[in-house]
N, C-alpha and C positions, 0 to 999 in steps of 0.2 A: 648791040654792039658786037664787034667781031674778034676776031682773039685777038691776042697780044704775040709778035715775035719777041724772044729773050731780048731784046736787046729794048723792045717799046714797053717792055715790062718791065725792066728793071728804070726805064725812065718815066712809068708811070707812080712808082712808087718811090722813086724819090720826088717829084711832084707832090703823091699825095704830104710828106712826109712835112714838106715845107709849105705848101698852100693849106693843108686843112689841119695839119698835127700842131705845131709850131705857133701859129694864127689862132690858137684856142690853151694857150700858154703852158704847152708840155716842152719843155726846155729839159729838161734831165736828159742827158745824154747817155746816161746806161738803156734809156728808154728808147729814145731816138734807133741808139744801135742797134736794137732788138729787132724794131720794126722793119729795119733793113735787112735784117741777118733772119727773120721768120717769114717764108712765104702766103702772104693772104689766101692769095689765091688757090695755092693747093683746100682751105679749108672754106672755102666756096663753095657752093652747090655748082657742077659742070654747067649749067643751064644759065647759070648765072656766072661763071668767071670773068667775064667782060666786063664786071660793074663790080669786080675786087677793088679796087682804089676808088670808085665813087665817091662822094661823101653824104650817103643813103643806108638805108636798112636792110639787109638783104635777105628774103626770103630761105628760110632752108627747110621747110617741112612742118609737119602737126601746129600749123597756128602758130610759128615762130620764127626770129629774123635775127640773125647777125645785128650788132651795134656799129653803126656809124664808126668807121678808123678814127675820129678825132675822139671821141666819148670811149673805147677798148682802151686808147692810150693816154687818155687823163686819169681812168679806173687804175692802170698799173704805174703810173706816177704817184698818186695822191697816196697810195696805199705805203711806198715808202719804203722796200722792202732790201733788205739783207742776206748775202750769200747762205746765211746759216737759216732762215724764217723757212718755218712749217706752214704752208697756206692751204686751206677751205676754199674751194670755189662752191658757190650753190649756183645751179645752172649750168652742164655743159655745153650745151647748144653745140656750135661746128666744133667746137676743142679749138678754136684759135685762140682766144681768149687766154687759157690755162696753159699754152702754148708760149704763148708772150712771156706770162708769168714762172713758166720754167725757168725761163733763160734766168731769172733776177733772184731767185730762192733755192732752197735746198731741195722743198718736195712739195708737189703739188696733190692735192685732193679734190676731188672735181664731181659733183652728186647730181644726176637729173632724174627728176623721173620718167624723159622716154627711153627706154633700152635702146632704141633704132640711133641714138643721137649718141650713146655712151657705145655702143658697138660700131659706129661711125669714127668717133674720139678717137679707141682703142687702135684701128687699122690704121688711121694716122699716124698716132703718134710711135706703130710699131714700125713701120714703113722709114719716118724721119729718124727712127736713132733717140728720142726721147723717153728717157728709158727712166725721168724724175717724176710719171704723173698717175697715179693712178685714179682710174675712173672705177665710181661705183654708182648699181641705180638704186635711187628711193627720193624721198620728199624730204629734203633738208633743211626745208626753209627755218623751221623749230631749231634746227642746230642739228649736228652729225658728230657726236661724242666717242666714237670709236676712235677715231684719233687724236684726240684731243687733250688738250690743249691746243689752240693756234694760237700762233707770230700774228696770222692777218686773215682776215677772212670776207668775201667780197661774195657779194650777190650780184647778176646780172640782169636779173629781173625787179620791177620795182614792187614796192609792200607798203600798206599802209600806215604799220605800224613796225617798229623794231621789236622783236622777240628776246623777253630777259634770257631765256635758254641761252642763245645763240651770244651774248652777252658774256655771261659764265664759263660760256666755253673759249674767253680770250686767256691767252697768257699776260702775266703781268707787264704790261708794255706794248700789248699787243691790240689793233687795230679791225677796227670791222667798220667795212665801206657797203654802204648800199642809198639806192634811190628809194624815199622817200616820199608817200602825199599820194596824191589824186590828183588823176586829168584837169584841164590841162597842165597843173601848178605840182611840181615835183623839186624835191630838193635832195643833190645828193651832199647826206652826213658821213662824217666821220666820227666812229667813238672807240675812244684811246682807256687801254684800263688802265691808268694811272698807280694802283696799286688792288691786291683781291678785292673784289667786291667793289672798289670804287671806279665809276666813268667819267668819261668828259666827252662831249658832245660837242661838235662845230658844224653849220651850214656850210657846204665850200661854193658850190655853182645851183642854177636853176638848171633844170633839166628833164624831159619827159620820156620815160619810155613803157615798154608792154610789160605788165604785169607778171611777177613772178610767178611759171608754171607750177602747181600745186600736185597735181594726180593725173595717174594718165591717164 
């Protein structure tokens, strides 16, 4: 595909916005406006900006792919989050993602283990003026305690199983969203700590994606 002028770009993404966002029941309008107010495209691979508003997986490097626009903004709908929430990302991938999730929280935390992806992140989000995210690299899938306590905390890769660590490390109130299961059958959960130590647990959607990156 070939670029986008500003003008077929800002008409591609309100397209995607109401054809593939909308049509997959992200209705929260703090979210909708994000989407519009955060450029995809900038956290695109060049090679691939032309398939920014797709509604596809996009390649960006070491065995991994941006999430589908409709699946990024059901992850930051369903999470639920508050001007004042502290949030955990595990998985930076492009930094769109954590990007979205600026706009709707206080501070973001964002852990991969490729350096190439978190030094990618970084130049982003110094460039754009986002000055709420900090990236760090290692393997967080177990949980990332350094800051913690979180508001919310969201994986972007899927797991077989939930980690009690990662559990522990909610604040009371506080939310941990990830996918779920095995190929092809995936389910993304939500679990709410209802108060220390206790969970609750809800199926929301079927859905499949690539497994959460572990080591580099």
């Amino acid at each position: 595909m070939g670029w986008y002028s500003n003008m077929d770009m800002e008409l591609a993404r309100a397209n995607m916005i109401e054809s593939q966002v909308r049509t997959w029941d992200v209705l929260d309008q703090k979210v909708l406006d994000v989407l519009a107010q955060v450029k995809r495209e900038d956290f695109v691979p060049p090679a691939h900006r032309g398939l920014a508003f797709v509604d596809m997986e996009i390649p960006i490097g070491h065995g991994e792919t941006m999430l589908c626009p409709k699946l990024e903004a059901r992850l930051a709908q369903e999470l639920g989050l508050a001007s004042t929430d502290r949030v955990l990302e595990v998985g930076t991938g492009s930094g769109y993602q954590a990007a979205l999730l600026s706009r709707l929280c206080a501070h973001v935390y964002t852990v991969d283990v490729v350096e190439e992806f978190c030094e990618g992140a970084r130049r982003k989000y110094a460039a754009r003026g986002i000055g709420n995210v900090t990236v760090e690299t290692g393997n967080a899938a177990e949980g990332w305690a350094r800051h913690g306590p979180y508001d919310a905390i969201l994986l972007t890769g899927s797991v077989g199983r939930l980690s009690d660590e990662l559990r522990r490390q909610l604040a009371p109130g506080g939310r941990l969203l990830a996918v779920v299961g095995r190929a092809p059958i995936m389910t993304a959960q939500l679990v709410t700590c209802t108060a220390p130590g206790t969970y609750r647990s809800e199926g929301l959607f079927e859905t499949c994606i690539a497994p959460l990156k572990l080591a580099r």
